[in-house]
N, C-alpha and C positions, 0 to 999 in steps of 0.2 A: 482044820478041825481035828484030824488024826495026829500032828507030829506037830502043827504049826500052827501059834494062838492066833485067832482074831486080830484086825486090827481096823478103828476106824466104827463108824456105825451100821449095822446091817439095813438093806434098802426092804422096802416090802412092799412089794407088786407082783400082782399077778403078769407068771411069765409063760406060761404054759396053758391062758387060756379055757379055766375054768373057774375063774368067776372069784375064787381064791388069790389071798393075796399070798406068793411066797417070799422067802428071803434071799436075799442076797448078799454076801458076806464075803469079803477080801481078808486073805493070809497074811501075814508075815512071810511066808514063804514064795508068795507069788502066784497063789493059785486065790480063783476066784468060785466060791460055792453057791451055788444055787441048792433051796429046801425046801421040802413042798409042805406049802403051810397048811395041808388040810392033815397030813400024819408024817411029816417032819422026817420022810426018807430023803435022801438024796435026789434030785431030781436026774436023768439020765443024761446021760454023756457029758456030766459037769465030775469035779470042779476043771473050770476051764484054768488052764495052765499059762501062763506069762514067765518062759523063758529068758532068764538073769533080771528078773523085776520083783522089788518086792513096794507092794503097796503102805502109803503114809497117809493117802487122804480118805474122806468117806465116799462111797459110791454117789452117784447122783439121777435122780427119774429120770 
């Protein structure tokens, strides 16, 4: 999202349990973002990082 586009299609489920669906989104760089679909912060301690991988397919429920 900062340095490194999108890639693939963003998932949208509630991940944190309030009822909210949020997004879920894979880097080109390897990192995976979670965004909190009620005001589209960062959800915390994301994006989860995948060391020397970078994502080509879309996420899946």
């Amino acid at each position: 999202l900062r340095e490194s586009p999108l890639v693939g299609t963003p998932l949208l489920i509630d991940i944190d349990g309030d009822s909210l669906r949020d997004i879920i989104a894979p880097s080109h760089s390897g990192e995976v973002w979670a965004i909190h679909g009620e005001n589209g912060h960062i959800v915390d301690n994301w994006p989860f990082y995948v060391e020397g991988r970078s994502f080509f397919a879309n996420p899946l429920p």
